[in-house]
Backbone as CSV, one residue per row, in Angstrom:
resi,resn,N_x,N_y,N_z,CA_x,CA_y,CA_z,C_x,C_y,C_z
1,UNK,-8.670,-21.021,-12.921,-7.746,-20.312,-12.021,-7.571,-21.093,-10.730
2,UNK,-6.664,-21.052,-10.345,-6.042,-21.660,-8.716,-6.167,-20.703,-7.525
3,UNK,-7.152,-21.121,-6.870,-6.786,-19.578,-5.694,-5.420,-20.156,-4.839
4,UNK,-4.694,-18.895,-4.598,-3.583,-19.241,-4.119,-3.852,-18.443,-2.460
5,UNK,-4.622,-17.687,-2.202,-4.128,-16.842,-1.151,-5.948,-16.403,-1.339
6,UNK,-6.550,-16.006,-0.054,-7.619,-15.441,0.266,-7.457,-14.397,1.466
7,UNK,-7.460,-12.469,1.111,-7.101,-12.212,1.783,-8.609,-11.181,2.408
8,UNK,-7.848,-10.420,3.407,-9.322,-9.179,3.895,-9.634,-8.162,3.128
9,UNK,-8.998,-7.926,1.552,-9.427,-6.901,0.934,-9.193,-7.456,-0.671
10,UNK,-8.570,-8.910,-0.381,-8.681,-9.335,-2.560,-8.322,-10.545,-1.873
11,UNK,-8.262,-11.539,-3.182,-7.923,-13.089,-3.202,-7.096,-13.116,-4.147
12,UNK,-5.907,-13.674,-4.247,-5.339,-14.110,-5.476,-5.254,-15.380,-5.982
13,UNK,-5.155,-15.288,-7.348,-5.638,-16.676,-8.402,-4.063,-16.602,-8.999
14,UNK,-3.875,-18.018,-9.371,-2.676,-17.980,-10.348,-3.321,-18.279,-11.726
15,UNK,-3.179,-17.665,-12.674,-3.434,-17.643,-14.042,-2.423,-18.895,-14.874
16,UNK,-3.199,-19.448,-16.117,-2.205,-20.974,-16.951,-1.310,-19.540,-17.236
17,UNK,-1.094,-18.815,-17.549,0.122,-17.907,-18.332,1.015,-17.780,-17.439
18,UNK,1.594,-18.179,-15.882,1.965,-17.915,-15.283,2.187,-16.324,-14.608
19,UNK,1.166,-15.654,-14.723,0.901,-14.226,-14.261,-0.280,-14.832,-12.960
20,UNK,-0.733,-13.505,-12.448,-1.513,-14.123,-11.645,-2.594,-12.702,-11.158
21,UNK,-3.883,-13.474,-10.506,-5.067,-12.397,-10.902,-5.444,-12.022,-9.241
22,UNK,-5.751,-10.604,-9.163,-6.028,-10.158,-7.848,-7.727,-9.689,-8.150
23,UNK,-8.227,-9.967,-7.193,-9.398,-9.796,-7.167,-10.095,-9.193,-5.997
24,UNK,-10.157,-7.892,-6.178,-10.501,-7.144,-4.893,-12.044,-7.155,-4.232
25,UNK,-11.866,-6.972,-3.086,-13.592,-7.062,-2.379,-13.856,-5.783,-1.735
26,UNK,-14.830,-5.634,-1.163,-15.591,-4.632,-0.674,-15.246,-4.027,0.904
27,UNK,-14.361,-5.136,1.225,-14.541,-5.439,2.715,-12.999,-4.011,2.921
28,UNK,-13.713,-3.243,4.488,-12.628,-1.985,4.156,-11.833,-2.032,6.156
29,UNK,-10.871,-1.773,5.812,-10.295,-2.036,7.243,-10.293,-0.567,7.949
30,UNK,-9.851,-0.654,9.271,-10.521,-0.027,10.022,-9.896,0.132,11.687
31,UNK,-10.843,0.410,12.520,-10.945,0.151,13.844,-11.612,-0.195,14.619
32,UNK,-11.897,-0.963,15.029,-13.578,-1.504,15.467,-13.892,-0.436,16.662
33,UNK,-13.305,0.014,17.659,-13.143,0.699,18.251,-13.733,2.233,18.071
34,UNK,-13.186,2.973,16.938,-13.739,4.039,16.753,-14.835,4.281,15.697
35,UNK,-14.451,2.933,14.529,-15.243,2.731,13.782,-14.892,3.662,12.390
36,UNK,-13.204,4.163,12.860,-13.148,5.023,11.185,-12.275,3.635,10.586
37,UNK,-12.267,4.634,8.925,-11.561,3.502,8.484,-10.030,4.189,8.776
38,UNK,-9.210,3.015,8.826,-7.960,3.412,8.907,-6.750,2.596,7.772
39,UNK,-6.088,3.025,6.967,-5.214,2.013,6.305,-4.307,1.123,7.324
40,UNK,-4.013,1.846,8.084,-2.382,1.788,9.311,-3.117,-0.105,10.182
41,UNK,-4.416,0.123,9.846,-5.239,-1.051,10.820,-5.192,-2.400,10.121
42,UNK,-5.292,-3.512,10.236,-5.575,-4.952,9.746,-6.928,-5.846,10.352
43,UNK,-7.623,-4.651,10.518,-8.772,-5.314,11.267,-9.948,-4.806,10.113
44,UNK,-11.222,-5.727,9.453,-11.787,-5.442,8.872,-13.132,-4.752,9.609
45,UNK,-13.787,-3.645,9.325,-14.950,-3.412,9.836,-15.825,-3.728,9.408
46,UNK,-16.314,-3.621,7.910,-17.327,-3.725,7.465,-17.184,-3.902,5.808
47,UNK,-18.000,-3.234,5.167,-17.628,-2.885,3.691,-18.573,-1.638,3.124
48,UNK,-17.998,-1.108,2.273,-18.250,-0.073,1.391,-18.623,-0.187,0.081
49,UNK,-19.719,-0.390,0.068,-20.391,-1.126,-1.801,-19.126,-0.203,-3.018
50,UNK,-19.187,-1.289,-3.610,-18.422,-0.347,-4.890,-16.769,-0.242,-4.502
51,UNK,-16.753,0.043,-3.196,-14.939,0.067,-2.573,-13.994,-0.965,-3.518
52,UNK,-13.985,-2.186,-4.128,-13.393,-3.164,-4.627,-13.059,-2.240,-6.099
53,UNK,-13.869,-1.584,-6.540,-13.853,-1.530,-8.145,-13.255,-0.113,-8.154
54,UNK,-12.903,0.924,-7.193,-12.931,1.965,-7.556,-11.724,2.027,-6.708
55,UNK,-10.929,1.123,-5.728,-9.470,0.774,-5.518,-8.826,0.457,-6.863
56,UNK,-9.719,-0.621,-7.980,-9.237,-0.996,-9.043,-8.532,0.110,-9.919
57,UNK,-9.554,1.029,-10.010,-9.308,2.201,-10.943,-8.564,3.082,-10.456
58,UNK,-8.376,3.230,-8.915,-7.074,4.307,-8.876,-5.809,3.161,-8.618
59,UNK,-5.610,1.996,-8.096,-4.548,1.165,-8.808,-3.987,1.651,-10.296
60,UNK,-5.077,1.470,-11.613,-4.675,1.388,-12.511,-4.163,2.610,-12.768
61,UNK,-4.750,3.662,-12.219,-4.798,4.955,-12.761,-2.581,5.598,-12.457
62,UNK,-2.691,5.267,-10.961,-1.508,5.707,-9.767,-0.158,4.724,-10.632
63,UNK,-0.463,2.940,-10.634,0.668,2.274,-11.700,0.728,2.781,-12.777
64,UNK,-0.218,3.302,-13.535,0.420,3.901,-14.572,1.503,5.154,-14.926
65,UNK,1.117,6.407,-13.293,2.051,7.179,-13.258,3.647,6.076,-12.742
66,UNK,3.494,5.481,-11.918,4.784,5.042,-11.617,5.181,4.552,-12.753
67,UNK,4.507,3.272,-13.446,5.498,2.915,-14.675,5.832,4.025,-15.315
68,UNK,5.420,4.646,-15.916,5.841,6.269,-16.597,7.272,6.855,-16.077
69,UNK,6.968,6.863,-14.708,7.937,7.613,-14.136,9.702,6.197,-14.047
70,UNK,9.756,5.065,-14.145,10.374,4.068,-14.777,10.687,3.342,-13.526
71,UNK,10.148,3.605,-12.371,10.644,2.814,-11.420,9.313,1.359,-11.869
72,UNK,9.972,0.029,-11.334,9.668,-0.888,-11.831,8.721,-1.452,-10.663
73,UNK,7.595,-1.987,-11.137,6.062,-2.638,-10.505,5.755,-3.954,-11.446
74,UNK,4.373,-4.595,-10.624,4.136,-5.802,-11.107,2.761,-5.897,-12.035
75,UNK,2.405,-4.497,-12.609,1.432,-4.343,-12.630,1.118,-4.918,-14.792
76,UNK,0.236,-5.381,-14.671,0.313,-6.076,-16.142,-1.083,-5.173,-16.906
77,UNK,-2.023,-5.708,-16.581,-3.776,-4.765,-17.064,-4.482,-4.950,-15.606
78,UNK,-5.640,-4.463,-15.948,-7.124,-4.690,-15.270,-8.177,-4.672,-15.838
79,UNK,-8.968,-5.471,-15.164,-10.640,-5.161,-15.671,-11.436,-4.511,-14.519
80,UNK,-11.770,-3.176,-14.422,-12.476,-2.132,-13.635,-13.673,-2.954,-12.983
81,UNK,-14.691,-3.391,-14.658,-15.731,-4.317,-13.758,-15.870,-5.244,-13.235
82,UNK,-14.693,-6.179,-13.270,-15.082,-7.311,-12.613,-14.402,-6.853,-11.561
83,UNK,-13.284,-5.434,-11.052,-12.761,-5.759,-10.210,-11.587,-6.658,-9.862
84,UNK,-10.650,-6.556,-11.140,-9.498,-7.609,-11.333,-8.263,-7.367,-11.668
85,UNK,-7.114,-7.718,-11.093,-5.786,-6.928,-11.700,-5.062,-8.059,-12.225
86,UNK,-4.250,-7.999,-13.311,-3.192,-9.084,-13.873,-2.155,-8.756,-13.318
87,UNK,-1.371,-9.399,-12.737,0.140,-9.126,-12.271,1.484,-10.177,-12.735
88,UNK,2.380,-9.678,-12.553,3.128,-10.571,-12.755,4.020,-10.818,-11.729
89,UNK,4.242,-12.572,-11.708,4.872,-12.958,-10.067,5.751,-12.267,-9.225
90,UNK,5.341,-13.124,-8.281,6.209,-12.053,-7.344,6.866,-12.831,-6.380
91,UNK,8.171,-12.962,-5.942,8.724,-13.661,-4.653,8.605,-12.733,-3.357
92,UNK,7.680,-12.733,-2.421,7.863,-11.718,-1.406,8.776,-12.122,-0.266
93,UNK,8.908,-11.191,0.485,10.417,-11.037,1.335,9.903,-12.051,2.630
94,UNK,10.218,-13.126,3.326,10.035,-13.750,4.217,8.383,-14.031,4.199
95,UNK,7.668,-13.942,5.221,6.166,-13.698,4.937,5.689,-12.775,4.881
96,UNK,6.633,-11.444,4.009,5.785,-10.566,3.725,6.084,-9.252,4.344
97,UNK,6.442,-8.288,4.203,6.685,-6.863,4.498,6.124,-6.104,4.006
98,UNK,5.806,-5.018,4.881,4.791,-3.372,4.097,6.131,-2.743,4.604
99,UNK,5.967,-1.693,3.794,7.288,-0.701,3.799,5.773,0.908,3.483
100,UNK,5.947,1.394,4.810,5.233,2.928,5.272,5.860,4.267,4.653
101,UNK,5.727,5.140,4.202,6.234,6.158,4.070,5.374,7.471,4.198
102,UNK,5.869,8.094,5.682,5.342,9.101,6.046,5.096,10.244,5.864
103,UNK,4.554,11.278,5.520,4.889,12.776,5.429,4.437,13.250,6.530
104,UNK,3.465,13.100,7.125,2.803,13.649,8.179,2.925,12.736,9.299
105,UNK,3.311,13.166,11.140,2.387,12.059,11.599,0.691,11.567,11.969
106,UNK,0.731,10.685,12.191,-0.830,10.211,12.074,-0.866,8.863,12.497
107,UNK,-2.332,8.865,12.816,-2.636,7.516,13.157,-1.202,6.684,14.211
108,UNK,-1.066,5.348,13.808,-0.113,4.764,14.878,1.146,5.525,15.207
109,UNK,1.673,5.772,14.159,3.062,6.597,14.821,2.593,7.852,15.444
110,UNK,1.849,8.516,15.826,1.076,9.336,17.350,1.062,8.055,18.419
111,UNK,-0.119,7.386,18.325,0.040,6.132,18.847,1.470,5.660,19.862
112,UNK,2.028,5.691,18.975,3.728,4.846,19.225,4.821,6.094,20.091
113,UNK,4.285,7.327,19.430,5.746,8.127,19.859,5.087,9.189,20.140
114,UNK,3.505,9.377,20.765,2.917,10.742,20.744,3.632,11.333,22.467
115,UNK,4.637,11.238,22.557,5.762,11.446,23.506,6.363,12.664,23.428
116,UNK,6.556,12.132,21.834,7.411,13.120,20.979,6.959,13.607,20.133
117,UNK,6.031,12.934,19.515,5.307,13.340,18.355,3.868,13.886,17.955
118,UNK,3.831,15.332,17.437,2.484,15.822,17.850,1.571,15.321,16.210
119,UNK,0.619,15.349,16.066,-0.720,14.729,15.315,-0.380,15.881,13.973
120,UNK,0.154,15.373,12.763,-0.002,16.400,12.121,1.591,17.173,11.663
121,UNK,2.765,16.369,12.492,3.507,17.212,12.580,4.558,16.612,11.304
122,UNK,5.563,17.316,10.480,6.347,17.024,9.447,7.060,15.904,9.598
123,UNK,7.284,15.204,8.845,8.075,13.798,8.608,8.959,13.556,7.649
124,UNK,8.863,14.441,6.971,9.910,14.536,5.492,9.940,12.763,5.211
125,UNK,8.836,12.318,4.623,9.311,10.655,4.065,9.350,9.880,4.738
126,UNK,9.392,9.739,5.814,10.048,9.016,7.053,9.744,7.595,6.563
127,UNK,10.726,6.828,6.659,10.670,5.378,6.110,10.185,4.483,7.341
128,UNK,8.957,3.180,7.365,9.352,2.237,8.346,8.740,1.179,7.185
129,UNK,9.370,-0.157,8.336,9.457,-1.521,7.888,8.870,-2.363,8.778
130,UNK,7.557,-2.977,8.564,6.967,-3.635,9.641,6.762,-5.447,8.827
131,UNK,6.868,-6.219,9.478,6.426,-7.671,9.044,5.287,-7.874,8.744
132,UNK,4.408,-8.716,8.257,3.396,-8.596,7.899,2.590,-9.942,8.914
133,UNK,2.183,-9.684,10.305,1.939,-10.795,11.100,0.675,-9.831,11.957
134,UNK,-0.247,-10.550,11.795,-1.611,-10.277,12.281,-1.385,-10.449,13.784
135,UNK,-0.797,-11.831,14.224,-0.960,-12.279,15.210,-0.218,-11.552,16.300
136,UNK,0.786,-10.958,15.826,2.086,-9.946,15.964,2.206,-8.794,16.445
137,UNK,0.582,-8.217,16.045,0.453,-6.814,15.517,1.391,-6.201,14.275
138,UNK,1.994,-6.851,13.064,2.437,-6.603,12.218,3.833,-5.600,12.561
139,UNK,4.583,-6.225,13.386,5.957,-5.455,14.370,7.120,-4.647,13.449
140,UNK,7.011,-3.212,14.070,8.317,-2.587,12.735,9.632,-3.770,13.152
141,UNK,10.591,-3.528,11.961,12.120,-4.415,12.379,12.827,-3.161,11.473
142,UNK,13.912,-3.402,12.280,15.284,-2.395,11.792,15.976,-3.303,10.680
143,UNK,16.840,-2.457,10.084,17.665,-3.022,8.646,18.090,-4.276,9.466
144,UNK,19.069,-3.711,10.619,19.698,-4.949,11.321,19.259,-6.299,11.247
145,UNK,18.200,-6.202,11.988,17.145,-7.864,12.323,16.713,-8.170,10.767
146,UNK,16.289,-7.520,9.735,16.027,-7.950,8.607,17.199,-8.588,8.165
147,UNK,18.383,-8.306,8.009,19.158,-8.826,7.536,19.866,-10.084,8.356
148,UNK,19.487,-10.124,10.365,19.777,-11.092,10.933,18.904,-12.355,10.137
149,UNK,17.618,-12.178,10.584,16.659,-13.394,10.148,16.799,-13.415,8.361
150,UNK,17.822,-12.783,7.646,17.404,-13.686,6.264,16.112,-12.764,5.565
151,UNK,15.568,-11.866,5.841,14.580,-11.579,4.635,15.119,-10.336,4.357
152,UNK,15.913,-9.320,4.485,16.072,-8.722,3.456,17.718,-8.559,3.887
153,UNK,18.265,-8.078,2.476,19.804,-8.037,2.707,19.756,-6.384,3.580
154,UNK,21.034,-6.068,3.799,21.768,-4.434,3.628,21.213,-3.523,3.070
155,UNK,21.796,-4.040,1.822,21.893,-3.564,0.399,20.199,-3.044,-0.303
156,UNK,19.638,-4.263,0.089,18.140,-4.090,-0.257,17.487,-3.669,0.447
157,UNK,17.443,-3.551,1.759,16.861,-2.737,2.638,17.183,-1.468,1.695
158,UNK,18.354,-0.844,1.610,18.599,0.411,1.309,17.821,0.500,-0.222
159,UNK,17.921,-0.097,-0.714,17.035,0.124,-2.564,16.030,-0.005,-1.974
160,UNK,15.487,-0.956,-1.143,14.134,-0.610,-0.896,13.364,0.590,-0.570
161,UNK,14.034,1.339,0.055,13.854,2.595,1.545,14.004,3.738,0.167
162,UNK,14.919,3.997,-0.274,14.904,4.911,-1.777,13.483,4.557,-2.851
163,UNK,13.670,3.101,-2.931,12.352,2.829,-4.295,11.403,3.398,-3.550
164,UNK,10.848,3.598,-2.232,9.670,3.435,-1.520,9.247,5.174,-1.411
165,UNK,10.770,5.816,-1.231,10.497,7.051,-1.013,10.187,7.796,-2.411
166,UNK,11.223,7.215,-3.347,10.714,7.563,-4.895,9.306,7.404,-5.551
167,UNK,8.455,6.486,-5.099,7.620,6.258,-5.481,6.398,6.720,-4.883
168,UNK,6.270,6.707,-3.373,5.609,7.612,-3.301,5.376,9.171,-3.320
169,UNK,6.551,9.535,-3.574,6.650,11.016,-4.305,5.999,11.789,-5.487
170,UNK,5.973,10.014,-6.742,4.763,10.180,-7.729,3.574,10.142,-7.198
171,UNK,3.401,9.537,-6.198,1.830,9.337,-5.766,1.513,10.647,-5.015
172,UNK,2.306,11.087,-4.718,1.844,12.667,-3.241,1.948,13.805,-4.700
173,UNK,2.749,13.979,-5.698,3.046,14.457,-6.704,1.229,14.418,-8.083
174,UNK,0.848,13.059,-7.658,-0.923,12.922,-8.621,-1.711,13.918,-7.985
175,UNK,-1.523,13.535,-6.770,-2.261,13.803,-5.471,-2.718,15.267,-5.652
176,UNK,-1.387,15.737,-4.880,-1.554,17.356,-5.140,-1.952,18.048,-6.101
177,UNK,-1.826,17.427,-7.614,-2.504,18.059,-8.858,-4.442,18.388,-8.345
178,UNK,-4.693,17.040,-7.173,-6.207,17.205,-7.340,-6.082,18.260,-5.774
179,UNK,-5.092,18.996,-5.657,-5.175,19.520,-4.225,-5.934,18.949,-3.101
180,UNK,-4.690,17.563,-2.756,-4.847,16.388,-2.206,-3.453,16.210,-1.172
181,UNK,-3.338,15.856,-0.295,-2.044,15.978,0.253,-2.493,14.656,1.240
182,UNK,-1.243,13.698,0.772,-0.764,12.425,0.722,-0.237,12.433,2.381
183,UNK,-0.768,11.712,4.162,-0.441,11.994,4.692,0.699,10.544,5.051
184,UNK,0.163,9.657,4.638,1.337,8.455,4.831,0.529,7.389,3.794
185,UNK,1.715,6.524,3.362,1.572,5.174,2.639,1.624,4.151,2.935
186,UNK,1.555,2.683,2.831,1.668,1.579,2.930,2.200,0.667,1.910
187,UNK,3.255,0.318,1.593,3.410,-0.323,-0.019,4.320,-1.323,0.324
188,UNK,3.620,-2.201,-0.565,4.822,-3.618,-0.520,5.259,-3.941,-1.495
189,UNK,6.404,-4.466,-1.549,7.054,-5.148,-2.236,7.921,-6.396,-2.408
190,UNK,8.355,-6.661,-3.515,8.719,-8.257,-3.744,9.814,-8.279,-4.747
191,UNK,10.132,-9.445,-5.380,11.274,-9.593,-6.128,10.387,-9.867,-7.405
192,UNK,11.118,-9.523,-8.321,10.353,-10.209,-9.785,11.779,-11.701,-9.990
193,UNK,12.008,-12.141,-11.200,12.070,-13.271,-11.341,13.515,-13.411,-11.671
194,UNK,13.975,-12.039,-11.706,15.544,-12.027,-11.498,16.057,-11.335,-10.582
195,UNK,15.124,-11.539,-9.224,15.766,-11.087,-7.944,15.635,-9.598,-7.775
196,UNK,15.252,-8.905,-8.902,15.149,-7.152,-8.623,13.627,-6.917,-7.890
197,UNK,13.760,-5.848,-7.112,13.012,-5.323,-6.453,12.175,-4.659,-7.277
198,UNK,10.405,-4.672,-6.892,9.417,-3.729,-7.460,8.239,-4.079,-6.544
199,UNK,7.547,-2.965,-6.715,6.392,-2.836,-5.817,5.495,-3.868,-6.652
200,UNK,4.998,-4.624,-5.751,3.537,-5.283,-5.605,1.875,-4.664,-5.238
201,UNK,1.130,-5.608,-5.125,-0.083,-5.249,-4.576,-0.931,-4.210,-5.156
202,UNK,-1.590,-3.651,-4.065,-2.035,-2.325,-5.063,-2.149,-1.174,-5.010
203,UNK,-2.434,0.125,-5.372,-1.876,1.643,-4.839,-3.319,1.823,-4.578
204,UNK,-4.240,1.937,-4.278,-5.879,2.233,-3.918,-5.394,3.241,-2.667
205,UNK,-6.794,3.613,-2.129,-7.187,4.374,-0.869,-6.733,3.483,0.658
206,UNK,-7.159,2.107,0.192,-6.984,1.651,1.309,-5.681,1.390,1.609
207,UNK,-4.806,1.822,1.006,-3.525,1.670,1.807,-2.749,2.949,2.333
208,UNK,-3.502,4.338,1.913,-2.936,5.665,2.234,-4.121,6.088,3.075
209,UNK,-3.397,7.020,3.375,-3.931,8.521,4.307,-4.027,9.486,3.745
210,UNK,-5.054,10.208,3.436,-5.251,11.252,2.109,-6.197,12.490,3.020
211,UNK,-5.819,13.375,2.909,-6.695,14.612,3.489,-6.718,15.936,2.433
212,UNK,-8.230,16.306,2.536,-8.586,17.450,1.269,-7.635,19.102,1.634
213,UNK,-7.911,19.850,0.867,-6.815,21.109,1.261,-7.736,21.903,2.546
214,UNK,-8.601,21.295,2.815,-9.178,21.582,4.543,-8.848,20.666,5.867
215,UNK,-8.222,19.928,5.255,-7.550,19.158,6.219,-8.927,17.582,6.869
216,UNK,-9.545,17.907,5.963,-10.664,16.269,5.793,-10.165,15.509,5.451
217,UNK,-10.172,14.166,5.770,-9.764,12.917,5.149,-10.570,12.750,4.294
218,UNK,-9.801,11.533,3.208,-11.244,11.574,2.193,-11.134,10.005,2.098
219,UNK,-12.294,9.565,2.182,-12.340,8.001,2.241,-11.963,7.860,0.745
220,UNK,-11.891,6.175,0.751,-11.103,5.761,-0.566,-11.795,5.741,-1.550
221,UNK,-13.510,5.516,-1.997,-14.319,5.534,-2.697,-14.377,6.934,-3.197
222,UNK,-14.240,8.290,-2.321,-14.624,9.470,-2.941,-12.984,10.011,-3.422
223,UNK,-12.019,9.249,-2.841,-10.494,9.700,-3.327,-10.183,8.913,-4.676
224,UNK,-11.172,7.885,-5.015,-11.067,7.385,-6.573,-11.734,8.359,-7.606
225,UNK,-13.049,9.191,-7.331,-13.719,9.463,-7.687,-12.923,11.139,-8.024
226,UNK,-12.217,11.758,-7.112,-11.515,12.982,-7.663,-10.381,13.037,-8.386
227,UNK,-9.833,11.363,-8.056,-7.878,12.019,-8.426,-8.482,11.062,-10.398
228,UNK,-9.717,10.312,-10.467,-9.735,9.673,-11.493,-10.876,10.306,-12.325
229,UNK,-11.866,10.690,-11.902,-13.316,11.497,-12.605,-12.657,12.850,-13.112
């Protein structure tokens, strides 16, 4: 295998089949500051034994409702124990975009607009689009500037902002079966190899906000363990 990319929560390998292998780690992001974990953050705190393998299994578990449901992903198999996903390539949008989808507010958008916005309060979906730049603070951009600088069209902004809201609808839709309520997402996406749009990466804990029907968050290790046991 070729490592192509070494990141704060997997590494990716390119596979001879031209697919390519994600390999998740332990290491869980956060706030150094308060010391919870947070998805919304890019700062690693520490790690959570077992966290790598049990992102694996609600990945596999969550892509399988989406493929089902027919919106299109990159998702090929996994192996649980080693902690490994097969995917198939992906062209991502400039260096990279997360596309958020809100139900609740929380975390940064309080942060950003607690002006206006109280902790907790309805969002119906609320779409954002941030770059993917550490150095940056990972900055939202409007359709506009995406389509000034070249990484996403109009057109695709808009399929994007629909695929994003469609899809996590299956995921808040698993969720709630385990009387689980989905408070925001993180999901990226890329092009497959004829230019169509599908989600990448992976659907785990660490990229949502998940709180029990008492209004507890539930870290990502014990949110594998209910929506998959």
């Amino acid at each position: 295998m070729n490592l192509i990319y070494k990141g704060k929560t997997k590494d990716v390998y390119e596979l001879a089949d031209g697919n390519y292998l994600l390999r998740f780690k332990d290491d869980a992001c956060g706030s150094p500051e308060t010391g919870e974990f947070d998805p919304g953050e890019n700062r690693i705190i520490g790690k959570i034994d077992g966290k790598g393998k049990a992102g694996l299994r609600l990945s596999d578990y969550l892509f399988s409702r989406i493929n089902a449901a027919g919106y299109p992903t990159h998702f090929v198999s996994c192996d649980t124990e080693k902690a490994e996903m097969t995917v198939k390539p992906a062209a991502i949008f400039g260096k990279g975009v997360e596309v958020i989808c809100r139900y609740k507010a929380a975390g940064s958008f309080v942060r950003r607009y607690g002006g206006y916005a109280a902790e907790g309060q309805a969002l119906d979906a609320l779409v954002e689009i941030t770059l993917k730049d550490d150095e940056r603070g990972d900055p939202l951009i409007t359709r506009e500037a995406l389509a000034a600088l070249g990484i996403l069209t109009g057109e695709e902004h808009d399929t994007l902002a629909l695929l994003v809201k469609k899809i996590s609808g299956v995921i808040k839709d698993a969720l709630a079966e385990k009387e689980l309520e989905l408070i925001d997402i993180k999901l990226e996406f890329g092009r497959d190899r004829s230019g169509g749009i599908m989600l990448i990466d992976e659907v785990s804990g660490d990229i949502m906000r998940v709180r029990d029907k008492n209004g507890v968050s539930v870290p990502p290790t014990l949110l594998e363990k209910i929506v998959t046991g």
